[in-house]
N, C-alpha and C positions, 0 to 999 in steps of 0.2 A: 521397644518401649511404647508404652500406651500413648496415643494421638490426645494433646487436649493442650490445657492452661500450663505456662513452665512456671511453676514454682521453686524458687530460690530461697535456700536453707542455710543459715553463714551462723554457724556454731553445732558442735554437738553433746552437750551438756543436757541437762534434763527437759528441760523448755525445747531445745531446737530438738533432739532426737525424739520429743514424745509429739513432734509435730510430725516429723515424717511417716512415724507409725499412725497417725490419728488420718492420716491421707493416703494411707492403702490401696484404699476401695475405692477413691475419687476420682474424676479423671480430670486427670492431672498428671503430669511431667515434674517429679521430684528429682531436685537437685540441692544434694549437701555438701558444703562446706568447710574443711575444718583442716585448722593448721598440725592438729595431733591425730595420729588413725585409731585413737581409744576415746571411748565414753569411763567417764571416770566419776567415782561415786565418792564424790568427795565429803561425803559426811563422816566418812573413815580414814580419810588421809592421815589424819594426826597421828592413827594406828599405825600406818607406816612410818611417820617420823619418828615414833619411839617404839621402833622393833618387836612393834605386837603384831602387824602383819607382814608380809609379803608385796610389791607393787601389782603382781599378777592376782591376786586376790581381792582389786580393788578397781579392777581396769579390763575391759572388754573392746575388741576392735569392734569398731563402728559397722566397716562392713558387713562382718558376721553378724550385726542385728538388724540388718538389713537386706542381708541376699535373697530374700525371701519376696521380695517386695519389687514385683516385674517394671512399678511404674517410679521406679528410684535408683538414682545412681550417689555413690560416695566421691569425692573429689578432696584428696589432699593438698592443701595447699594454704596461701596467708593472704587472707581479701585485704587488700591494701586502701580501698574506697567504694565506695558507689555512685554511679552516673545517675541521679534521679533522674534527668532530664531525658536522656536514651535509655533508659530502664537497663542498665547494665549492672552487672557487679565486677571490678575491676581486682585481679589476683597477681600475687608478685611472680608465679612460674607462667602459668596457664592461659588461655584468653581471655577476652571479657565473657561474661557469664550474660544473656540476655532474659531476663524475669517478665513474665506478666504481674506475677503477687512476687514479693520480697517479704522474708520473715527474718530479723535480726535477732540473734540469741548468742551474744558474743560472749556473754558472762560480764566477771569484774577482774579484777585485778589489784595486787598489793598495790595500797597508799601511804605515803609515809607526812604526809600533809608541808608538801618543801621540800625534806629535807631527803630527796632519794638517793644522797651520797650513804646515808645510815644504812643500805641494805646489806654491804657487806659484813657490816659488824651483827645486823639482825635480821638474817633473812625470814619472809614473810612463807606463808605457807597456801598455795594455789592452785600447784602440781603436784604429781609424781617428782620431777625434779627439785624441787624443793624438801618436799617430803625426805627424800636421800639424804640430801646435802645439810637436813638438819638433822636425822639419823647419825650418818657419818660428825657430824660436829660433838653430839651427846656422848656418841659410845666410845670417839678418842677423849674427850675429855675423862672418861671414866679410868683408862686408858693410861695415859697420863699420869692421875693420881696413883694408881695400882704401882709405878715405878717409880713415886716421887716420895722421897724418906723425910724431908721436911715438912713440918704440919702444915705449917701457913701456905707455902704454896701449895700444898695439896687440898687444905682447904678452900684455896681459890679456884682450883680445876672443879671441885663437885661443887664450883658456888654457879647455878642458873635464875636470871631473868627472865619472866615472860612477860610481856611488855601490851597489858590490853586485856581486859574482865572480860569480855563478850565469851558468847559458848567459846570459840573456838579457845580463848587467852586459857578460861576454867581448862577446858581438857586436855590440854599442852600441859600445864602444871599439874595437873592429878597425875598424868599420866607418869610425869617424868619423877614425880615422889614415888611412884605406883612400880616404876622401873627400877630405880634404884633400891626398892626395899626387896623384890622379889629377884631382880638379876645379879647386884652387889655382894649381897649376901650367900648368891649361891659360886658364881663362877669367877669371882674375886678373892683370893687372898690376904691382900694388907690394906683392903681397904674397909670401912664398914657403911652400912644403909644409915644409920645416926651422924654418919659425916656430913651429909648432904642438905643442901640448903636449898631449897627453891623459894624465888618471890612473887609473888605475881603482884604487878602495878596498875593501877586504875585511877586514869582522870578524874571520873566523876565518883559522888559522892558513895556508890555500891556496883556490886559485879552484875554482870547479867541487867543491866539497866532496863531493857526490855519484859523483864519477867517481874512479877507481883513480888512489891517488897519484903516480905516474908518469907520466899523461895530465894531472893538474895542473901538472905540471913541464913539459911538454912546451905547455901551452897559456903559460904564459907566457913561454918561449923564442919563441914566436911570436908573440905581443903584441910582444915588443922585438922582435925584427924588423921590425917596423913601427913602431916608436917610441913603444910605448905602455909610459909608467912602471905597473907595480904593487904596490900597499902592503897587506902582507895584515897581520893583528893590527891593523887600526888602528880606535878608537873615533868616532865621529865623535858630539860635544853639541851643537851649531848649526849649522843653515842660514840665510843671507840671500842678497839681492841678488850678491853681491859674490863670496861663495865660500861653504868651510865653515871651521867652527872644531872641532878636537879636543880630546878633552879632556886635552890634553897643554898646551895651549893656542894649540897652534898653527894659524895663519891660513892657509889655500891658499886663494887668489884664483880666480878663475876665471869668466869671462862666459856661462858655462853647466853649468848643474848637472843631472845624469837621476839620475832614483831608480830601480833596479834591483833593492833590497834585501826584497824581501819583499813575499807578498801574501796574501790573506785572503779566508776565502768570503764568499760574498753574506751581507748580515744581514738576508734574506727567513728564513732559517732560522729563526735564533733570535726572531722576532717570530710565526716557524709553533707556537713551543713545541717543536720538536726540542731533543732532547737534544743538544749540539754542543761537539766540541774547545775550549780554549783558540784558534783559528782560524778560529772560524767553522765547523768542517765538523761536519756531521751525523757521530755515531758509529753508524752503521751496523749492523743483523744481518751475517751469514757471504751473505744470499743477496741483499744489497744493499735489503733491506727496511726501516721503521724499528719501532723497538720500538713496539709495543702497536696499529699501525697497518701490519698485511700487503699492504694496497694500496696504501700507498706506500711509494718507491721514490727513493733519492738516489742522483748518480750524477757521476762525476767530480772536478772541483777541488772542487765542495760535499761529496764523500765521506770521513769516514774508517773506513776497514779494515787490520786487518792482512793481512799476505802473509801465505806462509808461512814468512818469514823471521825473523817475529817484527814487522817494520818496516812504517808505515803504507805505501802501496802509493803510487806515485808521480805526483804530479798531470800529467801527460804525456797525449796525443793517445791511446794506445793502450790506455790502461786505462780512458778515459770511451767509447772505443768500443765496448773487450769487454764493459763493463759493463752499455752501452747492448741489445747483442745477449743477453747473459744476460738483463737483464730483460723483454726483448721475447718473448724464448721462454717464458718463465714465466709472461707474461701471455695468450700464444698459446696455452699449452699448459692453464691453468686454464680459459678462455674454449669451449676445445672441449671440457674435462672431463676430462683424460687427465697421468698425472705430476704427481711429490710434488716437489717444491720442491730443488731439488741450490746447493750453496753453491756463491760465484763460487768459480773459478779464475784468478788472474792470470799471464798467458803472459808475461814479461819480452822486450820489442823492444829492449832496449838503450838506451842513450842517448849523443844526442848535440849537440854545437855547434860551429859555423862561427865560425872568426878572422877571415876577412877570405877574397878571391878565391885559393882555390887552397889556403888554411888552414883546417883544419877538425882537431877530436877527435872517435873514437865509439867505445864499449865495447859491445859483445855477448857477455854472458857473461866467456870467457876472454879473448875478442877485442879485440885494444887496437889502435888504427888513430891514427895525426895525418897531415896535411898532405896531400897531394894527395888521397892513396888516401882518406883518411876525409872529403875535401871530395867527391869524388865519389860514395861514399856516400851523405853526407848530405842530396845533391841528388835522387838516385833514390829515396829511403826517403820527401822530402815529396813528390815529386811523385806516387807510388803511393798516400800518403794524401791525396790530392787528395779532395774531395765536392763534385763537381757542377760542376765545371770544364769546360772546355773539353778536345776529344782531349787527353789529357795529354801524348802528343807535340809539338802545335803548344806546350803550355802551356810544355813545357820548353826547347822553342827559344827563348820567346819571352822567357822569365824569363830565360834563359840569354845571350841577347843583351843585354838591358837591364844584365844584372849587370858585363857584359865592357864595355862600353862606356859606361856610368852615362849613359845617354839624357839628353838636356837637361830635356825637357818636364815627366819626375820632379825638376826643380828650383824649382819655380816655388812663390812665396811668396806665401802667402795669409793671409787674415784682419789687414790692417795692417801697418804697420811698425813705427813704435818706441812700440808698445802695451808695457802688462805682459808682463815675460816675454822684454825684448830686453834685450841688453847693456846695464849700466848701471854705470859709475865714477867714484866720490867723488876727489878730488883732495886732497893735502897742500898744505902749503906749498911744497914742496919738488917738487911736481909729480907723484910715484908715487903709484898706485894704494894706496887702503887699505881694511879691512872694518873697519864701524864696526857690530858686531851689534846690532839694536833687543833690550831687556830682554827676557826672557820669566820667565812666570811659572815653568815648568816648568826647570828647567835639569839634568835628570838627562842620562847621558850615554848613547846608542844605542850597541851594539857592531853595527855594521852586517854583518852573515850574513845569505849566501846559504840558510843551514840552518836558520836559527831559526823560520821556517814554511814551509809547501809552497809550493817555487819550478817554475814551471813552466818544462821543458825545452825544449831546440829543438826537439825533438818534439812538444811540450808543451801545447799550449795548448786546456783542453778545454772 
């Protein structure tokens, strides 16, 4: 391994892996971090949660995008802390890790604002393992219905919540109308696509909060299109089994609930002693360094900065990249001796989200695009942010294909059947479905926003 500065890498997500590649050539001693042995392109995950792709289609081991690179080594494992004080980084297997530069790129993680008993009624979408686990939830519920002769409760197996407007909340609901109108219809018998209810819920006052209020108009014109109800201003105080409860007091049933509402950095931070948002995120110098500590370095969904807008900078694919390249130069360019330290700049890529096949929003700048023109967009713009993929031509045929024709093999149900987590309904007297909420201690009420902390975009996911 090449003699020089040990550089320490603790995440491999877009931000930490486009840093190791951006320090190649530097000399410098690369070392990464990371608790999973895959870099994963989570701007497609939701593809795997509703059986439009494969998880291998989505996920690349780390190593193999890295073996190339004489002055790096991969290190699996879970950093439990970091010693500022001895420049270490502390892991739950391995030894302490000792850094000259430290670069943090831990990512975020589902937030349920309190209330994290809610996860098993509505799991959040972060992993591959999630991804599954709400796959397998969909396709038994579908499942389910296909054997169930009574309407109402079959009605309530094809009844879905998605709980949070932000891209990811929109394309959990397009996708899962989008599913049930092309996979019910063909490989189902007694049940039909016209059965199927999706809702999507939204805190504040429109979806996509983020995006020009007219692209919010325009995104849920094409939600109903597809037949997806959305309720914006609505509070939601409970989750169970069964559905949610609002605090209006009203009950929505439902045999499957996703949380899309909001997510939070790592709490590797605040156990490091950074100083950190209301969210989890490191607050940041201008040149993505942390106070009182020049060698290290936060970066991505773990970062917050202002733009120059005044506005923390958006936790999206493109700003843990730039950020990643900014700090790689800085570290390249101290390492040789040469240049004063220059604050980030962040170059705004626009943002955007996919409705369904063929529906899509994307704002760049002035630029306001929906439906075909902005779904094709938004196909070009992830497939270019591709790292470490295959020709990104074969990649695009190939996603492209799975997408048009929802391949069978991405249906296949794993980890159990009617485990925790599958459709499950209480009965009346009288035979209808009803939600009997268990007491909780806590009974303040969630306004579920996509805005109320850093939501990562469909570009997004760093």
């Amino acid at each position: 391994m090449t003699e020089g500065a040990r550089v320490v890498i603790v995440g491999g997500g877009f931000g930490g892996l486009t840093a190791a590649k951006s320090l190649r050539k530097s000399p410098v001693q690369v070392t990464l971090v990371d608790r999973q042995n895959h870099h994963l392109f989570q701007p497609l995950l939701y593809q795997v949660a509703m059986a439009g792709l494969s998880p291998a289609e989505i996920a690349v081991p780390i190593r193999s995008l890295l073996a190339k690179q004489d002055n790096t080594k991969v290190l699996l494992d879970d950093v439990t802390s970091v010693d500022l004080v001895q420049k270490q980084v502390l892991c739950q297997e391995g030894p302490p890790i000792p850094y000259d530069y430290l670069i943090l790129a831990p990512g975020a993680r589902t937030h349920y604002f309190g209330h994290d008993d809610w996860s098993d009624d509505a799991p959040g979408l972060k992993s591959i393992d999630d991804a599954v686990e709400i796959r397998r939830r969909v396709l038994l519920a579908f499942e389910a219905a296909e054997r169930e002769p009574d309407v109402s409760r079959r009605a309530h197996y094809l009844s879905f919540i998605v709980i949070g407007g932000g891209p990811t909340g929109v394309e959990l609901a397009g996708s899962i109308a989008e599913l049930a109108r092309h996979v019910l219809g063909r490989d189902f018998k007694n049940v039909r696509p016209s059965e199927t209810r999706v809702l999507l819920i939204e805190g504040s006052p429109r979806v996509l909060g983020s995006f020009d209020p007219t692209l919010s108009v325009r995104t849920v014109e094409q939600l109903s299109e597809l037949g997806v109800q959305v309720r914006t201003g609505t509070v939601v105080k409970d989750i169970n089994p069964e559905g949610v409860v609002l605090n209006t007091g009203e009950k929505l049933l439902a045999s499957t609930i996703l949380w899309a509402a909001g997510v939070a950095s790592s709490p590797l931070l605040a156990k490091v002693g950074i100083e950190v948002d209301r969210a989890g995120r490191a607050k940041v110098q201008p040149d993505c360094s942390v106070s009182g500590h020049p060698e290290v370095f936060v970066i991505g969904d773990a970062a917050f900065l202002l733009g120059d807008d005044g506005k923390p900078l958006p936790g999206v694919s493109p700003t843990a990249m730039q950020q990643a390249r900014h700090v790689s130069k800085i570290i390249t360019d101290e390492v040789r001796g040469r240049g004063a330290r220059a604050p980030f700049q962040y170059v705004d890529k626009g943002s955007m989200a996919t409705i369904g096949r063929s529906r899509a929003v994307a704002q760049v700048k002035n630029l306001k695009l929906s439906g075909t023109l902005a779904w094709l967009a938004w196909l070009l713009v992830h497939i270019f942010y591709l790292i470490g993929f295959r020709n990104r031509l074969l990649v695009l045929f190939d996603w492209a294909w799975s997408y048009v024709t929802y391949r069978r093999g991405a249906r296949l149900i794993t980890g159990g059947r009617l485990e925790p987590g599958a459709p499950v309904v209480q009965q009346l007297s009288g035979g209808s479905p009803s939600i009997a909420p268990p007491p909780r201690t806590d009974t303040s009420s969630v306004a579920v926003t996509s805005n109320t902390e850093p939501a990562p975009q469909s570009t997004a996911r760093a």
